[in-house]
C-alpha positions as CSV (number, residue, x, y, z in Angstrom):
1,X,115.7,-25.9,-81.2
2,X,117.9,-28.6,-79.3
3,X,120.3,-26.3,-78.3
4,X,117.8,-23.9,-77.0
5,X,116.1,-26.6,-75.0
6,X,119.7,-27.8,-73.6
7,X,120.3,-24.1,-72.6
8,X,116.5,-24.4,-70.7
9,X,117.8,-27.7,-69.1
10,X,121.2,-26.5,-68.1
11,X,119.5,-22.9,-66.8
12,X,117.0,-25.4,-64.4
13,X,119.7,-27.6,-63.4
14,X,121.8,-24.7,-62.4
15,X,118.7,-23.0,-60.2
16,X,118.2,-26.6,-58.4
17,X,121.9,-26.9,-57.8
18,X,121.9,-23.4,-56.3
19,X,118.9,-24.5,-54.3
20,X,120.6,-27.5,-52.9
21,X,123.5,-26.0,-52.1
22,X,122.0,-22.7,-49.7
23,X,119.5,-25.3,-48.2
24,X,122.9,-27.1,-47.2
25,X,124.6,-24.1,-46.0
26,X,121.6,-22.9,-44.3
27,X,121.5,-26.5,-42.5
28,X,125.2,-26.5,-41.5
29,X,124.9,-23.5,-40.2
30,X,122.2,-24.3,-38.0
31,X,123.4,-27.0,-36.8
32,X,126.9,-25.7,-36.3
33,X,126.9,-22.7,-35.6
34,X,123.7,-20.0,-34.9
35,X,120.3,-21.1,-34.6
36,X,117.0,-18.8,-34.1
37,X,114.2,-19.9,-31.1
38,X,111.5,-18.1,-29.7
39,X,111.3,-17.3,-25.9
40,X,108.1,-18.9,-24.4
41,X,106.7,-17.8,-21.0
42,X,108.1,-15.8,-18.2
43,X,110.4,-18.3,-16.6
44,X,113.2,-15.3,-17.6
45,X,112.1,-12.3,-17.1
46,X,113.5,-9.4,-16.7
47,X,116.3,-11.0,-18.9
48,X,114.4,-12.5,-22.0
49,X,110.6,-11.6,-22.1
50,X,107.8,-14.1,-24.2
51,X,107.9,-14.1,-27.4
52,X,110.9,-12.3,-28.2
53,X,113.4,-14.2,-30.4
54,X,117.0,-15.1,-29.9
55,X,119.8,-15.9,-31.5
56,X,121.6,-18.9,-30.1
57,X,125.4,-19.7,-30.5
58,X,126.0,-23.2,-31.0
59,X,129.8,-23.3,-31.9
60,X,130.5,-22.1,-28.5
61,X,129.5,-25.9,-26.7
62,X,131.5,-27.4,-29.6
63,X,134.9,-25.8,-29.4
64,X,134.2,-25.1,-25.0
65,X,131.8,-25.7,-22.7
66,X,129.1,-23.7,-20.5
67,X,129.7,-21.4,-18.0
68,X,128.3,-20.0,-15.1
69,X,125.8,-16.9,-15.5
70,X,125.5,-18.3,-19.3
71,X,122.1,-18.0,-20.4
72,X,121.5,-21.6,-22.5
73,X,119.0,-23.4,-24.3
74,X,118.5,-27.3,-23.7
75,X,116.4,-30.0,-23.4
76,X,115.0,-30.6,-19.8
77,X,114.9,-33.5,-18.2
78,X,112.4,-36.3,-18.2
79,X,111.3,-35.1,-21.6
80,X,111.6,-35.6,-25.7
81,X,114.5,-34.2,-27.5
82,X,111.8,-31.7,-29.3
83,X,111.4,-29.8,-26.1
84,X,113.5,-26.8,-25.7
85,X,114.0,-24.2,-22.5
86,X,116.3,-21.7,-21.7
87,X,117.6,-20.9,-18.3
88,X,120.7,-19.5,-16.6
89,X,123.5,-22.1,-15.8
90,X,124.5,-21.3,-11.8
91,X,126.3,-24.8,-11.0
92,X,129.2,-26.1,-13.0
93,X,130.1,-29.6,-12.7
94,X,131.8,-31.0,-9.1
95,X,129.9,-27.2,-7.5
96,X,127.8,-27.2,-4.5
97,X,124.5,-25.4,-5.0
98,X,123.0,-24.4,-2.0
99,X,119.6,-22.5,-1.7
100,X,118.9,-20.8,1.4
101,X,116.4,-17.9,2.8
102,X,116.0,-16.7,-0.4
103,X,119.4,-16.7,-1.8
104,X,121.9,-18.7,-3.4
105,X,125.0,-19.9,-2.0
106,X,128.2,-21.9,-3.9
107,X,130.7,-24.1,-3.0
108,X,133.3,-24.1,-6.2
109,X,135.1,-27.3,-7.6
110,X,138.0,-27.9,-5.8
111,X,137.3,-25.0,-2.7
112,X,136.6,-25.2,0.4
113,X,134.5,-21.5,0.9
114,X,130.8,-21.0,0.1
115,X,129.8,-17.7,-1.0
116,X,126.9,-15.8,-1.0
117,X,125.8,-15.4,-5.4
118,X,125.7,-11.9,-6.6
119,X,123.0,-11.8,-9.2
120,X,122.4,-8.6,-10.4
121,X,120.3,-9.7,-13.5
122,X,117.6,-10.1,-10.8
123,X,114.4,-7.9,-11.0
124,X,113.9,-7.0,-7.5
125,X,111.1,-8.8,-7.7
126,X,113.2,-11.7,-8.0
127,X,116.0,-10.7,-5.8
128,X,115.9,-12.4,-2.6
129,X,113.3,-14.4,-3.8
130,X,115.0,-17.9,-4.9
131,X,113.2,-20.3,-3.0
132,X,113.1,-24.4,-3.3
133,X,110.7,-26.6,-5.1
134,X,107.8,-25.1,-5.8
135,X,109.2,-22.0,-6.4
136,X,106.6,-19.8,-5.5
137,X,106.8,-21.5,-1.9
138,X,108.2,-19.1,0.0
139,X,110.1,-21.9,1.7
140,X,113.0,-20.5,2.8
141,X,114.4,-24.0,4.1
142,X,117.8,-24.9,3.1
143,X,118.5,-27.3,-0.4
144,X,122.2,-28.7,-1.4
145,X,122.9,-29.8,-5.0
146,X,126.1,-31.3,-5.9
147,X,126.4,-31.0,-9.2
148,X,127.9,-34.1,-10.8
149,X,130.7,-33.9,-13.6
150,X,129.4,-33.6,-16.8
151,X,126.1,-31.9,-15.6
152,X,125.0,-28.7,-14.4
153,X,122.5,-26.9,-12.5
154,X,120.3,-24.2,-14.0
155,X,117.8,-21.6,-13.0
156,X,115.3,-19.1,-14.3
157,X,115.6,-15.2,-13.8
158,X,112.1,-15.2,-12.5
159,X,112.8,-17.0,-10.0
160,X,109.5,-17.4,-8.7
161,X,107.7,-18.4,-11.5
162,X,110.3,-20.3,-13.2
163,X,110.4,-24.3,-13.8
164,X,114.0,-25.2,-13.4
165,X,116.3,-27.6,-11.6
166,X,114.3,-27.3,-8.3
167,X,111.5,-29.3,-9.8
168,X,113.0,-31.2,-12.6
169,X,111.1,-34.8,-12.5
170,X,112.3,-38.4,-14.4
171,X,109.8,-41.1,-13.3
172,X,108.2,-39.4,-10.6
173,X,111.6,-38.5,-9.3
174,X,113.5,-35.2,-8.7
175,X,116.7,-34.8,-11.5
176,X,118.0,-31.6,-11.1
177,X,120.8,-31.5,-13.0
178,X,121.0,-31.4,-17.6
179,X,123.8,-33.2,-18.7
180,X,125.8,-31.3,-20.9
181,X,124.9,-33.3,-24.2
182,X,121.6,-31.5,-23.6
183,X,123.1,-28.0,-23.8
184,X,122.4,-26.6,-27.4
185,X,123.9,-23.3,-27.3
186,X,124.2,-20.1,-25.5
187,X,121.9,-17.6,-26.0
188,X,124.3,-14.5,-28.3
189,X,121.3,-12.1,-28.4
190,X,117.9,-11.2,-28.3
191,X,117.0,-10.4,-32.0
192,X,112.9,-9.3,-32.4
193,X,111.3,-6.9,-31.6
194,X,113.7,-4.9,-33.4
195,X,113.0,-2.3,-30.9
196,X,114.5,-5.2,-28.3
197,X,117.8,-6.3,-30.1
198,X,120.8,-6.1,-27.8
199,X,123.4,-9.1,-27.0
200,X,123.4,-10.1,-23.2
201,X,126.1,-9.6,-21.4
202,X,128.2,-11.9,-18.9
203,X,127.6,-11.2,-15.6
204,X,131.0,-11.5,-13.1
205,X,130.4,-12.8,-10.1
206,X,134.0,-11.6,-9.0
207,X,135.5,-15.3,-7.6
């Protein structure tokens, strides 16, 4: 009887420690490496529609750092660190962002030329259509952002319906710009509906 009750014990003790150890693994990995979220609102269509769910890479922000046309989720500013959106990195840190007629227009780090953004991932109902705070303005008035170091500047493919760094607020007053400790990851791939799973591709914006 003793030993069939130590083989019961042993048999328990060997289920928790299985237990233990995938809730670990399970927890590493999420905070390491992949993590699931659900899309929420339109802010990127055509791109990522509501409700779908995507798989985000964390391990790329560890071991490099974002890039523009990188489609990331963070925590916006001015709010808790429960909050999550996703949005489309366009200014790298020590870039000029400039918004103009509709369109947006970069100065690089370290260059003197401003160029004209090719985004094809715009619908054409978005395409032309990138105006400044609100975004559903139709101002067509130009806006400079210089990014600082360490930051960046993001925006939403739907570009008129999309709360991004045009309107970002702390205490009443316009932050555009989500430090890079607030990147979590870059979004790998859209993964439900299953009738929706693809990975999203890089754009180039050839310079």
């Amino acid at each position: 009887m003793a030993s069939k009750e130590r083989g019961l014990w042993f048999h328990i003790l060997d289920v928790l420690f299985n237990i233990i150890v995938i809730v670990a693994v399970v927890a590493l990995i999420r905070t390491f490496l992949v993590a699931p979220f659900e899309v929420e609102g339109s802010s990127m269509d055509d791109t990522l529609r509501d409700h779908e769910y995507i798989i985000i890479n964390k391990l790329a922000y560890y071991i490099g750092y974002p890039q523009r046309g990188d489609v990331v989720v963070f925590n916006p500013p001015g709010t808790d660190h429960g909050k999550y959106y996703v949005k489309r990195v366009i200014g790298e840190p020590g870039d000029e962002v400039i918004i103009q007629d509709g369109y947006v227009y970069l100065r690089k780090n370290g260059e003197s030329e401003v160029r004209k953004l090719e985004e094809d991932y715009l619908s054409d109902r978005n395409h032309g259509k990138t105006f400044r705070h609100p975004p559903s303005s139709d101002d067509r008035t130009k806006v400079v952002y210089d990014v600082p170091q360490s930051f960046y500047f993001v925006l939403g493919d739907n570009r008129k319906g999309s709360s991004d760094s045009r309107g970002f607020m702390v205490d009443g007053k316009p932050e555009p710009f989500v430090p890079s400790s607030d990147i979590k990851g870059k979004v790998w791939f859209v993964a439900l509906p299953v009738t929706k799973i693809h990975a999203l591709v890089q754009p180039q914006y050839g310079f």
